[in-house]
C-alpha positions in Angstrom: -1.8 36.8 -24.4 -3.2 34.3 -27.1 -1.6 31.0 -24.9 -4.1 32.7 -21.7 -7.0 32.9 -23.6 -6.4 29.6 -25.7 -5.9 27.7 -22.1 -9.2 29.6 -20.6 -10.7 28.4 -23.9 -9.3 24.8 -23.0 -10.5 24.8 -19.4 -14.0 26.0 -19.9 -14.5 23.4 -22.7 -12.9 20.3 -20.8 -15.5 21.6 -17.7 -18.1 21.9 -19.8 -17.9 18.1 -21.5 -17.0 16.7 -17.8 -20.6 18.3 -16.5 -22.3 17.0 -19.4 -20.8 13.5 -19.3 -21.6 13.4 -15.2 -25.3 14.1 -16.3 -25.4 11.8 -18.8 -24.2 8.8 -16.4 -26.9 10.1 -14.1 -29.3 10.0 -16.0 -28.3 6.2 -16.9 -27.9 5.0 -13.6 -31.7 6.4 -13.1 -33.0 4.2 -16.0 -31.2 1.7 -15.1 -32.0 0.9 -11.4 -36.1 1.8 -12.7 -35.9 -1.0 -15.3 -34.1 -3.8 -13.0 -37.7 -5.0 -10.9 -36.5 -5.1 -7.2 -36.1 -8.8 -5.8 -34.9 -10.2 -2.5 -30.7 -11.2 -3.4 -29.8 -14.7 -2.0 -26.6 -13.8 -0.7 -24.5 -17.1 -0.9 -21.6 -16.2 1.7 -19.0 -19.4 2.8 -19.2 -20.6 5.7 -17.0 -19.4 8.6 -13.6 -21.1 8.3 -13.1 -23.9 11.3 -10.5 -22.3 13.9 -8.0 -24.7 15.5 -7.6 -25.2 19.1 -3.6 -24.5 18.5 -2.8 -20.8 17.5 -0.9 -20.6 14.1 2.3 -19.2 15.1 3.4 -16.5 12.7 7.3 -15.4 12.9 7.2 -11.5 11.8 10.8 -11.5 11.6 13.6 -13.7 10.8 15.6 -15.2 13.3 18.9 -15.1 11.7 19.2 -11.1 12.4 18.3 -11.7 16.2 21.1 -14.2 17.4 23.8 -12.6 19.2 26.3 -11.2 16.7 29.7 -13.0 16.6 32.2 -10.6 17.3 36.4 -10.7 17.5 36.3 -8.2 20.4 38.9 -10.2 22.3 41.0 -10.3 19.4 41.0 -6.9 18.2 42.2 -5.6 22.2 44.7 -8.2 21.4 45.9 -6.6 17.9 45.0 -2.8 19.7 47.5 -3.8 22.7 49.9 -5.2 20.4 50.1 -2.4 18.0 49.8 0.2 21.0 53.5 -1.6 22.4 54.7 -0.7 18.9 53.7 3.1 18.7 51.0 2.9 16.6 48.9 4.7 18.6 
């Protein structure tokens, strides 16, 4: 019983500083946009970057894990058929 009303006790206090902080920063941000006088911002934004006439070719993946995998098929028929003339089977 106590933990239940100590933690209600908690939650209303924590709610009740959050509220009065956000009011607070409110009330700021109001005196300060009325104090900064209002001007015309020169926005200074670089120029567009120059595009080639050759398209920059990205590779996504890596070309090593897309060649054909080298594989001892033939060989392991051969060891299979071998080992299948033994009993092995």
């Amino acid at each position: 019983m106590a933990f239940g009303v100590l933690w209600t006790v908690m939650s209303v206090f924590i709610f009740i500083t959050q509220i009065i902080n956000i009011s607070k920063a409110r009330k700021r941000e109001a005196e300060q946009s009325s104090d900064v006088p209002v001007s015309n911002p020169v926005s200074k934004t670089p120029a567009p970057p120059v595009m080639s006439s050759q398209p920059e070719i990205k590779q996504e993946f890596d070309p090593q894990f897309f060649q054909p995998a080298k594989s001892s098929i033939e060989e392991d028929d051969e060891d299979y058929k071998r080992m299948k003339r033994q009993g092995f089977e």
